[in-house]
TIGUTI-821189 format. One record per residue (C-alpha): residue number from 0; x, y, z. Coordinates in nm, 3 decimals. Last residue first. Example, Ala and Ser with C-alpha at 12.3 -4.5 7.8 and 13.67 -1.06 7.14 Angstrom:
% residues 2
- 1; 1.367; -0.106; 0.714;
- 0; 1.230; -0.450; 0.780;
***
This chain:
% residues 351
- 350; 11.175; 11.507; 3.560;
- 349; 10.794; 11.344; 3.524;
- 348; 10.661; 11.664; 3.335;
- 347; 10.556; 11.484; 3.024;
- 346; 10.274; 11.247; 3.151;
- 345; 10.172; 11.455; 3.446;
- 344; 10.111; 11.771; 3.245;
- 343; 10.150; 12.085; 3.439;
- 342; 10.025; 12.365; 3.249;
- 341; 10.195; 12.681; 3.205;
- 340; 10.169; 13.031; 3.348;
- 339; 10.403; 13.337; 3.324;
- 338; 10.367; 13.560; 3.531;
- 337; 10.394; 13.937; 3.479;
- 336; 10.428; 14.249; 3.730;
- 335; 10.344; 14.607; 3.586;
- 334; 10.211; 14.904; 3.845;
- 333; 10.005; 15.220; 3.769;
- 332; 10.024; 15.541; 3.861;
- 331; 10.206; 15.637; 3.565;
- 330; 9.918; 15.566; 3.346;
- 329; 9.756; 15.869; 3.584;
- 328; 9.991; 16.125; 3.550;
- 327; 10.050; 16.112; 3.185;
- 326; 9.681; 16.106; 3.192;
- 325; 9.627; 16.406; 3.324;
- 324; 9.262; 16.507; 3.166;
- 323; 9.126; 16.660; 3.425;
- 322; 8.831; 16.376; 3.492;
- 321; 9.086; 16.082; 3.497;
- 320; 9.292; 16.299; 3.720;
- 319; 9.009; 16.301; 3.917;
- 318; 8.952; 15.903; 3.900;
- 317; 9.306; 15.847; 3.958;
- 316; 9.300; 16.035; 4.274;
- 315; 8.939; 15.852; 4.369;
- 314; 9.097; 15.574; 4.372;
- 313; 9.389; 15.574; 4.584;
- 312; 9.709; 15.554; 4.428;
- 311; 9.969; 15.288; 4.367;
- 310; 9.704; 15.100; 4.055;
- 309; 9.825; 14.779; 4.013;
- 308; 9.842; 14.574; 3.687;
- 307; 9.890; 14.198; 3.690;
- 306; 9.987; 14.060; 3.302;
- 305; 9.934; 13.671; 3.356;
- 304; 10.120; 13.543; 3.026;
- 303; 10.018; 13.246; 2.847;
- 302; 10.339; 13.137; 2.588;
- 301; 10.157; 13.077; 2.272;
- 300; 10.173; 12.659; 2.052;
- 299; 9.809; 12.786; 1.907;
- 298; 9.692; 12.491; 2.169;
- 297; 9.870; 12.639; 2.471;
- 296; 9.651; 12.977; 2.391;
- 295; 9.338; 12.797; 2.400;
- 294; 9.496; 12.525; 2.720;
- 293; 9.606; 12.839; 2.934;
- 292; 9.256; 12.982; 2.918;
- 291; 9.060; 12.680; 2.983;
- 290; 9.362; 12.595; 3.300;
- 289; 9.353; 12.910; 3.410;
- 288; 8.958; 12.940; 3.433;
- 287; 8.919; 12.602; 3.561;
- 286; 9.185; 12.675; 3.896;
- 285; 8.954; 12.984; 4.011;
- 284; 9.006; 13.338; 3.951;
- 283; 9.195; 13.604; 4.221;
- 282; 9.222; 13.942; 4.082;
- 281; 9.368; 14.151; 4.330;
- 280; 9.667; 14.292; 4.084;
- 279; 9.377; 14.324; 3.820;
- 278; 9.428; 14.112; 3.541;
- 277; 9.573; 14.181; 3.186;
- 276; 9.539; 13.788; 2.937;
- 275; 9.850; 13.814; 2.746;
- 274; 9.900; 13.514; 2.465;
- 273; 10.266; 13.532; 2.365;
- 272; 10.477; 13.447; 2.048;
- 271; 10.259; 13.544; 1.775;
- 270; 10.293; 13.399; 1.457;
- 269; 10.554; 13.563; 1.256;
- 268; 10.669; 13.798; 0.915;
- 267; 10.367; 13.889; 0.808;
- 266; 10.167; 13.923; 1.190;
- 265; 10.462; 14.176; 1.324;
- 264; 10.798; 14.230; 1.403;
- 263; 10.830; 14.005; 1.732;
- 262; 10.471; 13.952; 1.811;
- 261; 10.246; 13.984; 2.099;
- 260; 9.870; 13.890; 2.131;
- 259; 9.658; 14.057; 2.339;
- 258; 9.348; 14.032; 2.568;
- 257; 9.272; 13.653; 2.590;
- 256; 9.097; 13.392; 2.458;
- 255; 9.216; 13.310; 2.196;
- 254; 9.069; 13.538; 1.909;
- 253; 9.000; 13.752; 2.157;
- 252; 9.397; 13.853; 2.136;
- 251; 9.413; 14.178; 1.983;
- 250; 9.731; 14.301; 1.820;
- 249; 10.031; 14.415; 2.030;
- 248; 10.346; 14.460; 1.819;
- 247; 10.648; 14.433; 2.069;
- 246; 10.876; 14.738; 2.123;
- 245; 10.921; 14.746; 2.478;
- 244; 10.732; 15.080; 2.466;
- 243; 10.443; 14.875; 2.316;
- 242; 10.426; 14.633; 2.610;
- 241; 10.383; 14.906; 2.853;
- 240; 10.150; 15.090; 2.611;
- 239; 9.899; 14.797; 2.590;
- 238; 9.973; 14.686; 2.976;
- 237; 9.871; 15.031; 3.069;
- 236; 9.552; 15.070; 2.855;
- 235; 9.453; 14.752; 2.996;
- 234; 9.445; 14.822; 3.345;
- 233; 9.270; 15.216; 3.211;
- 232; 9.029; 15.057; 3.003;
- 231; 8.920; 14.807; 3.287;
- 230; 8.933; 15.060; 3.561;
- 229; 8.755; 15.391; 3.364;
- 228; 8.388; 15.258; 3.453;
- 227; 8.485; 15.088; 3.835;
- 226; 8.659; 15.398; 3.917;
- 225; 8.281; 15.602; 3.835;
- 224; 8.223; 15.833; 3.530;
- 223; 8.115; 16.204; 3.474;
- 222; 8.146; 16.260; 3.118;
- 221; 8.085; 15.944; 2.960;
- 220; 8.302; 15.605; 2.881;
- 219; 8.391; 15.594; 2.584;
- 218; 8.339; 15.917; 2.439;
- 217; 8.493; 16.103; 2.803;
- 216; 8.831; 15.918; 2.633;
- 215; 8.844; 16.017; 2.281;
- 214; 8.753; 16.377; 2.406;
- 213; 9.041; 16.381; 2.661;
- 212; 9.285; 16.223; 2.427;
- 211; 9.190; 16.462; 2.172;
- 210; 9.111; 16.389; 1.850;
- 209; 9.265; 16.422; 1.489;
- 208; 9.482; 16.125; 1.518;
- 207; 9.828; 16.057; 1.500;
- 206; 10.036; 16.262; 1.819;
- 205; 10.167; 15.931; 1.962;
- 204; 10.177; 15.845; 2.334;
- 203; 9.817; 16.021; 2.421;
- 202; 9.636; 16.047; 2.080;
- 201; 9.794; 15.727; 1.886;
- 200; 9.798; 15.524; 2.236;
- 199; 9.447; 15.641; 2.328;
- 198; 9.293; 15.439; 1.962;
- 197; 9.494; 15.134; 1.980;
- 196; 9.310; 15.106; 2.373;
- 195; 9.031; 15.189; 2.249;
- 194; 9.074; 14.888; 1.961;
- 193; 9.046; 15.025; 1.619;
- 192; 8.862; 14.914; 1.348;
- 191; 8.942; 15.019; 0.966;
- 190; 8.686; 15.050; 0.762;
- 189; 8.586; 14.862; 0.441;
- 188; 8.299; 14.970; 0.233;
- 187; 8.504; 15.108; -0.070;
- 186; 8.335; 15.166; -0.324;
- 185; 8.441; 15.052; -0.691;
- 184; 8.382; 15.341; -0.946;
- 183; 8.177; 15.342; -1.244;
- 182; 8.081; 15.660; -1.193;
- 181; 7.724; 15.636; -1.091;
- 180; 7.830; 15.377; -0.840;
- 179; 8.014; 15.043; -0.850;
- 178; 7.966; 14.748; -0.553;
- 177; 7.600; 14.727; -0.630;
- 176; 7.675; 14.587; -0.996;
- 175; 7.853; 14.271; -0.796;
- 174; 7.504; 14.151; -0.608;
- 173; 7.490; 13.987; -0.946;
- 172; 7.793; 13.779; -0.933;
- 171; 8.117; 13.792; -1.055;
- 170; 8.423; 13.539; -1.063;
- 169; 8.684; 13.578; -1.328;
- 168; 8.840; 13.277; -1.484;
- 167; 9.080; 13.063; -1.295;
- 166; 9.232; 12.851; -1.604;
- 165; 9.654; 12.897; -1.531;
- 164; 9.564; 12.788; -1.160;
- 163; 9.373; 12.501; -1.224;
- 162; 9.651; 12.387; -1.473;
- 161; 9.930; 12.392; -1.244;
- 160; 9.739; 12.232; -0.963;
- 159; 9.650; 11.918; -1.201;
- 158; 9.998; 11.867; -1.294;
- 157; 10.125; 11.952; -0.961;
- 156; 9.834; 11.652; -0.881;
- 155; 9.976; 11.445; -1.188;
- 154; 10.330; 11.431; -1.029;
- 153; 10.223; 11.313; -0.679;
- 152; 10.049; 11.005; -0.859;
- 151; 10.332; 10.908; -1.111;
- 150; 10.588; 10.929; -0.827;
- 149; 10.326; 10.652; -0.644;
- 148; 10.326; 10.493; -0.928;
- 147; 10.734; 10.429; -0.958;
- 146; 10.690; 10.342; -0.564;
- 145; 10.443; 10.090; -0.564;
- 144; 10.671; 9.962; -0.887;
- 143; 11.003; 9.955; -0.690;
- 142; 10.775; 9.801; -0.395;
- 141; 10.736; 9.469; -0.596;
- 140; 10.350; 9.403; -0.668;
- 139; 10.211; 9.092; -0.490;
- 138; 9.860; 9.127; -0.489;
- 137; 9.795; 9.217; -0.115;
- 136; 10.076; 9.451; -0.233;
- 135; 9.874; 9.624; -0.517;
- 134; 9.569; 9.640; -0.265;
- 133; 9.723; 9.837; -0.017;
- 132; 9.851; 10.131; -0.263;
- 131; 9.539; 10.173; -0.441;
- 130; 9.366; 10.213; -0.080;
- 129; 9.671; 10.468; -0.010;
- 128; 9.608; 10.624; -0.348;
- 127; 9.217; 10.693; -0.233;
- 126; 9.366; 10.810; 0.105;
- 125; 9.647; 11.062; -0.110;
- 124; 9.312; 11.179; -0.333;
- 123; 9.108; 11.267; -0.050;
- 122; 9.386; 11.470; 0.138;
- 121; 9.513; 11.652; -0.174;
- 120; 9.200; 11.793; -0.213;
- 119; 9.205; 11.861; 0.150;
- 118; 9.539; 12.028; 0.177;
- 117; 9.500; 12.233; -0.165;
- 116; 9.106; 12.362; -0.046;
- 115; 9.346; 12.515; 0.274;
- 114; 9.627; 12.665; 0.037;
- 113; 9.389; 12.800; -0.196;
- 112; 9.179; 12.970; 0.127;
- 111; 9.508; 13.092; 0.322;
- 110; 9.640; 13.229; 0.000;
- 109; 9.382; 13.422; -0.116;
- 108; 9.272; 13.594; 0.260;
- 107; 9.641; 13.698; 0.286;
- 106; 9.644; 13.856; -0.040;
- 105; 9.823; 13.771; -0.406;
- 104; 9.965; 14.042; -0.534;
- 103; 9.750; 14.226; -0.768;
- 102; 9.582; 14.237; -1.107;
- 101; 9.341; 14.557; -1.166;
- 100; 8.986; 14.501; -1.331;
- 99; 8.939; 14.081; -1.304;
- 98; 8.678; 14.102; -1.068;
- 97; 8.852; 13.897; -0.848;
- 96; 9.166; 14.120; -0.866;
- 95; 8.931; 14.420; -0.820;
- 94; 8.779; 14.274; -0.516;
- 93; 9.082; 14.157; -0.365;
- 92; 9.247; 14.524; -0.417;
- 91; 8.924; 14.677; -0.245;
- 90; 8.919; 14.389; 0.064;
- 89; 9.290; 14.422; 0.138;
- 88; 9.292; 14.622; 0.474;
- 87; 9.515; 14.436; 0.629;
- 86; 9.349; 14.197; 0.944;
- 85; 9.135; 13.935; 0.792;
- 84; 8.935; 14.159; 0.558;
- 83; 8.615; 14.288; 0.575;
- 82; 8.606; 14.464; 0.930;
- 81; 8.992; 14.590; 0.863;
- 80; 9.151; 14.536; 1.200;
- 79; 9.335; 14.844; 1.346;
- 78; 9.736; 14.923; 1.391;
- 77; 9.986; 14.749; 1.222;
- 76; 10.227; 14.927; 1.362;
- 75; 10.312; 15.125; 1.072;
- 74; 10.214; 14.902; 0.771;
- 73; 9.825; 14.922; 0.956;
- 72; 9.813; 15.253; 1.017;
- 71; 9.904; 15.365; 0.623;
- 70; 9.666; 15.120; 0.506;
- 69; 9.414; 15.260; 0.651;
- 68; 9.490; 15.633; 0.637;
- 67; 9.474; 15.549; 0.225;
- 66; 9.207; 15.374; 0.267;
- 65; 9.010; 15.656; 0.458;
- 64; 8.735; 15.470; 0.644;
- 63; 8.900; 15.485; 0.980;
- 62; 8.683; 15.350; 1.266;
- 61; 8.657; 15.408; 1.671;
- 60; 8.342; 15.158; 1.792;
- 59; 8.168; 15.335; 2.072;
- 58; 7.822; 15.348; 1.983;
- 57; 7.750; 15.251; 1.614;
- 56; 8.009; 15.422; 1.438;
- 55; 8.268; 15.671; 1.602;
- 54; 8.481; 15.857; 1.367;
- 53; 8.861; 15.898; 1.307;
- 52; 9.075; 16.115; 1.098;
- 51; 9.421; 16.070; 1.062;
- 50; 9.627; 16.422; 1.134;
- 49; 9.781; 16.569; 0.856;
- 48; 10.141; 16.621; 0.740;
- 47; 10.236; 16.391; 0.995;
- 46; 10.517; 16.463; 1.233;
- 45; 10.892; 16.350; 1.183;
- 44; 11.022; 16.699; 1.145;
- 43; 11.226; 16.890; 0.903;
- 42; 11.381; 17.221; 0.961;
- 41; 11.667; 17.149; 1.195;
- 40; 11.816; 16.842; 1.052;
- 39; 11.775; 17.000; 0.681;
- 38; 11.975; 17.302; 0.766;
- 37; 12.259; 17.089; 0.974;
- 36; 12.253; 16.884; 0.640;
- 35; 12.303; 17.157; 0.406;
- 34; 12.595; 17.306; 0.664;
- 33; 12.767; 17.004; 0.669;
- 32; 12.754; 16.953; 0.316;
- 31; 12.885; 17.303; 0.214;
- 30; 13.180; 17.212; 0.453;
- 29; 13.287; 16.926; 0.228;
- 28; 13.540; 16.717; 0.394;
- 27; 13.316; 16.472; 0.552;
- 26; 13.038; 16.452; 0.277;
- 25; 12.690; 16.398; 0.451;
- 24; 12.421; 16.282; 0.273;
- 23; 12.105; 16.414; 0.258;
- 22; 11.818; 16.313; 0.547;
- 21; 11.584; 16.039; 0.473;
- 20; 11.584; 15.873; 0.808;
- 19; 11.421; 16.108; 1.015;
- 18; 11.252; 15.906; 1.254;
- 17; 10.925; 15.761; 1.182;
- 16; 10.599; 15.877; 1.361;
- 15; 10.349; 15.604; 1.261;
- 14; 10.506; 15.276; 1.473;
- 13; 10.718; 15.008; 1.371;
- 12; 10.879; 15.133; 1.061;
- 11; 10.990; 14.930; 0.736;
- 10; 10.612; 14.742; 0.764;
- 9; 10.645; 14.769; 0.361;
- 8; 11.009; 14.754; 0.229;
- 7; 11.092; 14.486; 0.473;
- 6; 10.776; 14.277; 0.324;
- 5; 10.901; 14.321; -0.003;
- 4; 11.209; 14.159; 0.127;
- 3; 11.075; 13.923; 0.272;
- 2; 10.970; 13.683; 0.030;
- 1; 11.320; 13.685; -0.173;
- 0; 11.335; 13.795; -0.517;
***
């Protein structure tokens, strides 16, 4: 079976409210049909049965600890970063796989960490084969038999591979029996993370969570804030959902350096294609912090995007409707110009 597929099947929708997309089907010149699937139209809706809950854990950090609610955020949108895992919540699965109780497909964090001790082992031994390789023609060997051993060589590391992976015992420690409690049960200390910006997008744009935008946002930043609190969150807030209503998938870019990163479908099926760093329109930085920003996102081969918001209203408007709750108002008081930078290297930008 194909790789993507199964990946298809999971991340099927891009964000948590799907359409309704499992309605009967409709039979042309049967008029029962019509009317079954009018009926079915009308009473079914695309809301959640229940709301996700979310808590706040040391300070201001928004979590999930359901896993269920986890994983269902992250295969819609792929919302949140799992504190234990790379980004999917995958640390309970990995640790029953590793201690052999419940076999699994392969995670993210499994095949990054084979495929990395793979490229090194098979590093050191292609140098020492090199070495090998030198002396035999200092010596006079004919190439056809270089080459005959050098087939020899690559075939006994699949060899090798092959049999590492058919004898990988289970791996448990001590600090393992702390994992289980009185019933024998794995806990699960994973939580989902959100970012507040993830966070006001599934209250305000998307009805997901069991908080109010209002409460979510006087919890980040207090109940009687300044424009200079509520600017940053509110700049990036507005690039988040802009970017999101285009239908990227915005994951966090601190990794990089900058503020998001934006891919096509999603971290499974792509890298990320763009590097957004979200400036205020007056923002005015010096040449060294473009160029050390451009060059971390140039590096990961990312497009650097300057992502200028503006607010169109004075201040203390947005702060009041900040303080009433209107945020439809207030997001849409805000302005979206992009730029995309790039660095000018003399050597390969001659023409």
């Amino acid at each position: 079976m194909p790789k993507f597929v199964p990946n298809a099947k999971h991340y099927k929708y891009p964000l948590p409210i799907h359409p309704l997309d499992d309605l009967p089907e409709l039979i042309p010149h049967n008029p029962v049909s019509w009317l079954y699937w009018l009926y079915s139209y009308v009473s079914r809706t695309n809301l959640l049965p229940s709301k996700i809950h979310v808590r706040f854990s040391n300070g201001k950090h928004i979590t999930v600890a359901d896993p269920n609610e986890m994983l269902y955020l992250w295969r819609n949108g792929f919302f949140g970063t799992a504190q234990l895992s790379r980004s999917e919540p995958t640390w309970k699965q990995r640790t029953l796989d590793r201690l052999g109780l419940q076999k699994s497909l392969v995670a993210l964090e499994h095949v990054t960490e084979q495929r990395r001790l793979e490229r090194l082992e098979f590093k050191r031994e292609r140098a020492n084969f090199e070495a090998v390789r030198l002396d035999l023609r200092r010596q006079g060997v004919a190439e056809t038999e270089i080459a005959q051993q050098e087939r020899e060589f690559l075939k006994s590391l699949r060899d090798r591979e092959t049999q590492l992976q058919q004898n990988s015992d289970v791996q448990s420690r001590t600090a393992d029996e702390k994992l289980f409690n009185d019933s024998n049960e794995l806990v699960n200390l994973e939580v989902l993370e959100l970012m507040p910006v993830e966070a006001i997008f599934l209250t305000f744009a998307l009805p997901v969570l069991d908080i109010s935008p209002l409460t979510l946002t006087r919890t980040l930043v207090g109940d009687h804030p300044s424009y200079a609190d509520i600017n940053e969150l509110c700049i990036k807030y507005v690039a988040y959902h802009h970017y999101r209503s285009h239908g990227w998938c915005v994951r966090s870019g601190i990794k990089f350096g900058c503020d998001f990163l934006l891919y096509k479908r999603g971290p499974p099926f792509q890298h990320a294609e763009f590097g957004i760093m979200v400036l205020n329109s007056d923002a005015s930085m010096d040449y060294t912090w473009y160029a050390s920003s451009a060059r971390v996102v140039g590096g990961a081969k990312k497009s650097f995007i300057l992502c200028y918001v503006e607010l169109q209203r004075p201040q203390h408007e947005a702060l009041l409707m900040w303080q009433q709750g209107k945020f439809s108002q207030l997001f849409s008081s805000y302005k979206v110009g992009e730029i995309m930078y790039r660095r000018w290297i003399p050597g390969k930008n001659r023409d």
